[in-house]
C-alpha positions as CSV (number, residue, x, y, z in Angstrom):
1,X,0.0,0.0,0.0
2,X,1.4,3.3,-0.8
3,X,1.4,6.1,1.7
4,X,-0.6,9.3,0.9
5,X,1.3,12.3,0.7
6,X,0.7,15.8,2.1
7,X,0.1,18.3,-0.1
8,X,2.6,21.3,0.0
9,X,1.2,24.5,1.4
10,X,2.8,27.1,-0.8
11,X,4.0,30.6,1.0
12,X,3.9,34.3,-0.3
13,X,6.8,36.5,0.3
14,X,6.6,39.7,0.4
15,X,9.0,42.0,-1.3
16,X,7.7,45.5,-0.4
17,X,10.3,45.9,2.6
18,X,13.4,44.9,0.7
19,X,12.2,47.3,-1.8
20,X,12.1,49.7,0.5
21,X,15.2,49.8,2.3
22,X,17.1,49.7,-1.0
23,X,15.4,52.9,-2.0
24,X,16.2,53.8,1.0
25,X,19.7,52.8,0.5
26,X,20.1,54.6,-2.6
27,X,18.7,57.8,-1.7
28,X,21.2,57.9,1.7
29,X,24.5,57.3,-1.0
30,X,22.6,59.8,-3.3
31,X,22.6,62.4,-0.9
32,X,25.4,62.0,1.4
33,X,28.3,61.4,-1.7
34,X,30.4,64.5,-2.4
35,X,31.3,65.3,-5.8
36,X,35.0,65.7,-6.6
37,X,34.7,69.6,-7.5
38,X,36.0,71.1,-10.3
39,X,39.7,71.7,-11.1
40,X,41.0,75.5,-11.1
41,X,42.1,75.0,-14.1
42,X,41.1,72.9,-17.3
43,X,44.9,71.5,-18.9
44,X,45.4,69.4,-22.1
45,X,48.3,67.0,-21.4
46,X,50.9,66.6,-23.4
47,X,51.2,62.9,-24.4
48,X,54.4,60.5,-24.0
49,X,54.5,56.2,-24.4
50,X,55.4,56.0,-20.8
51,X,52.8,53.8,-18.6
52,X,54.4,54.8,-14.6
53,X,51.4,55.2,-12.9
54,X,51.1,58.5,-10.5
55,X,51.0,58.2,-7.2
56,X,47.8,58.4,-5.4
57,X,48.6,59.6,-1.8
58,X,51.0,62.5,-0.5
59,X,51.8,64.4,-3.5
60,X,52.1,68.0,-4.7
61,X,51.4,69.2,-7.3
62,X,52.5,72.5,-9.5
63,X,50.4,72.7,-12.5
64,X,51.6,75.3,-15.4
65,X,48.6,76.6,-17.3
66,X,48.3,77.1,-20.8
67,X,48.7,81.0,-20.0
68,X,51.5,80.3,-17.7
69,X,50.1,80.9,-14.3
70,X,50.6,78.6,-11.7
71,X,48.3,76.6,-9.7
72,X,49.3,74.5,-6.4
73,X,47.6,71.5,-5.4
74,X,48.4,69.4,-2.0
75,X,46.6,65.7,-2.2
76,X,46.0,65.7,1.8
77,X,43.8,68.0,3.4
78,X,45.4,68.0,6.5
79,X,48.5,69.9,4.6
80,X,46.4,71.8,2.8
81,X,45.1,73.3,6.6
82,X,48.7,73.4,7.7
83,X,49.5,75.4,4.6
84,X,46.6,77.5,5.0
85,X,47.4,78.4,8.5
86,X,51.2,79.2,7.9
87,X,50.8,80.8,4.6
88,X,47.0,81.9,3.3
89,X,45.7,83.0,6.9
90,X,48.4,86.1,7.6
91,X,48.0,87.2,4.5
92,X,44.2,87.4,5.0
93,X,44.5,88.7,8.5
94,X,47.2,90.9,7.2
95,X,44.9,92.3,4.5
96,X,41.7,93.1,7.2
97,X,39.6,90.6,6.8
98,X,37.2,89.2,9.7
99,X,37.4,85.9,11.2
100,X,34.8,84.5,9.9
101,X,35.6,85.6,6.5
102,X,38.9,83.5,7.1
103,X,37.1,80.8,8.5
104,X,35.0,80.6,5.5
105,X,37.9,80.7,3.0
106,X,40.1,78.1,5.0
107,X,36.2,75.6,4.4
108,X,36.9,76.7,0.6
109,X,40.6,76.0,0.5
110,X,40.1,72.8,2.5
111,X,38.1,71.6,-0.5
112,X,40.1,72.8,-3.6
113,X,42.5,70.3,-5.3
114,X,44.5,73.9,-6.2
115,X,44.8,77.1,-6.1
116,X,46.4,79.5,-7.8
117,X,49.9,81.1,-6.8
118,X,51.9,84.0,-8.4
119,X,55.1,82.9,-9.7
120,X,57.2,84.5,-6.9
121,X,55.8,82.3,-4.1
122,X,55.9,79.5,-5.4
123,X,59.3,78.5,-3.5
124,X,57.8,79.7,-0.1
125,X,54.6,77.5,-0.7
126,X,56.6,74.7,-1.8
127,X,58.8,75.1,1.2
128,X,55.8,75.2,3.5
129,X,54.1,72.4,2.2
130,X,57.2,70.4,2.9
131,X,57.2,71.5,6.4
132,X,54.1,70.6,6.6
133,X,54.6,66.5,5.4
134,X,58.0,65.4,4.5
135,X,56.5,62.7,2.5
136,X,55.0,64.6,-0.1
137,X,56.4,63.9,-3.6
138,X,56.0,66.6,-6.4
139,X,54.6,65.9,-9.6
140,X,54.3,68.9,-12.5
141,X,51.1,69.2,-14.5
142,X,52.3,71.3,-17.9
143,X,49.6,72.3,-20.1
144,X,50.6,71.0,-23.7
145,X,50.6,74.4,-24.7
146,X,52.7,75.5,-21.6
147,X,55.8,77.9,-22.4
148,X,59.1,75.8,-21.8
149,X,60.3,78.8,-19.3
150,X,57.0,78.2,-17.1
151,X,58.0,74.4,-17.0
152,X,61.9,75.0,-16.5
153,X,61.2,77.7,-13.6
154,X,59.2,75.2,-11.8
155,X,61.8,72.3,-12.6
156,X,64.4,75.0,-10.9
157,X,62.4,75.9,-7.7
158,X,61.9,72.3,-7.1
159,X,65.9,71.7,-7.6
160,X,66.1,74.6,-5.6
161,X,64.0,73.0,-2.8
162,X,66.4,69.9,-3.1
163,X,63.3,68.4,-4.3
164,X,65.7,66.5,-7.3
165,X,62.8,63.4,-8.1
166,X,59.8,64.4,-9.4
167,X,56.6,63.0,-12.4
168,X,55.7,65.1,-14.8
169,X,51.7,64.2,-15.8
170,X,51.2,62.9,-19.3
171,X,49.0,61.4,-21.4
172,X,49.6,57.6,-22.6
173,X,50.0,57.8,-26.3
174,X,48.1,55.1,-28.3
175,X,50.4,53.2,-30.9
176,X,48.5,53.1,-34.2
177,X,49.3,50.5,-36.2
C-alpha cells in the first residue's frame, strides 16, 4: 500500500520591505556622496609612451597653465590646513579681513584640489608644504601648450628646494598600427 502524501502549502513572500530599504539605500548614498569639485584650471596634457602610474597619496602638485600661471595642489587635506594656517591666513589677516571671513575661506581651501599662486611664491609655498609633510612627492602638471620657461622655472624651484625626483603628468599615447 502506498502512503498518501501531504500536499505542500505554498507561501507568499513579500517584497515591499526589501524594496524599501534599497530605495532607502540609494537615496542615503545619493545624498550624502560629495562630488569631486572642479579643477581651477582645465589642462590638455601633453602625451608620451610611458605607462608609470602617479602616485595616489601625499603628493604635490604644480600645474603650469596654458597662459602660464601657476596653480598649487596638496593631495592631503590636512596639509592643505597646515598650509593655509602658515601661509594663506596672515596674509588674509594681514589684508583686514574678519574671522569668519577667514574661516570661510580656510572651508573653501580645504576643498580645492588647487589654487592659484603668483610665480614669486611658489618656492615659499613649496617650502611650506614640505614642512608641513615630508613625505609629499611633487609631480608637474604642464599644459601642452605651456611655455618651456614656465615648465623650466618650476623644474628649478623644485631643484632649488632639493626636491631632485619628481613625475611630470602625461597622457599615454596610443600606438597606431
Amino acid at each position: 500500500m502506498s502512503k498518501i502524501k501531504a500536499k505542500r502549502v505554498g507561501f507568499r513572500l513579500d517584497m515591499t520591505p526589501m524594496v524599501d530599504v534599497a530605495f532607502l539605500l540609494l537615496t542615503f548614498f545619493m545624498l550624502t556622496t560629495k562630488f569631486r569639485p572642479p579643477e581651477a584650471v582645465t589642462i590638455d596634457l601633453p602625451s608620451s609612451h610611458s605607462n608609470m602610474k602617479l602616485p595616489e597619496s601625499d603628493v604635490l602638485t604644480v600645474t603650469v597653465a596654458k597662459d602660464n600661471s601657476l596653480y598649487m595642489g596638496v593631495s592631503s587635506q590636512r596639509t592643505r590646513e597646515r598650509l593655509f594656517d602658515t601661509v594663506v591666513r596672515p596674509k588674509l589677516e594681514n589684508a583686514g579681513l574678519s574671522k569668519a571671513a577667514v574661516a570661510d575661506s580656510l572651508r573653501k581651501f580645504r576643498f580645492d584640489d588647487s589654487f592659484k599662486i603668483e610665480k614669486e611664491e611658489l618656492a615659499r609655498y613649496i617650502m611650506m608644504s614640505r614642512l608641513a609633510d615630508q613625505r609629499l612627492r611633487p609631480v608637474i602638471r604642464a599644459d601642452n601648450k605651456a611655455d618651456y620657461e614656465a615648465v623650466n622655472y618650476v623644474i628649478k624651484v623644485y631643484k632649488k628646494m632639493n626636491l631632485l625626483n619628481f613625475n611630470l603628468v602625461t597622457v599615454l599615447e596610443r600606438e597606431v598600427r
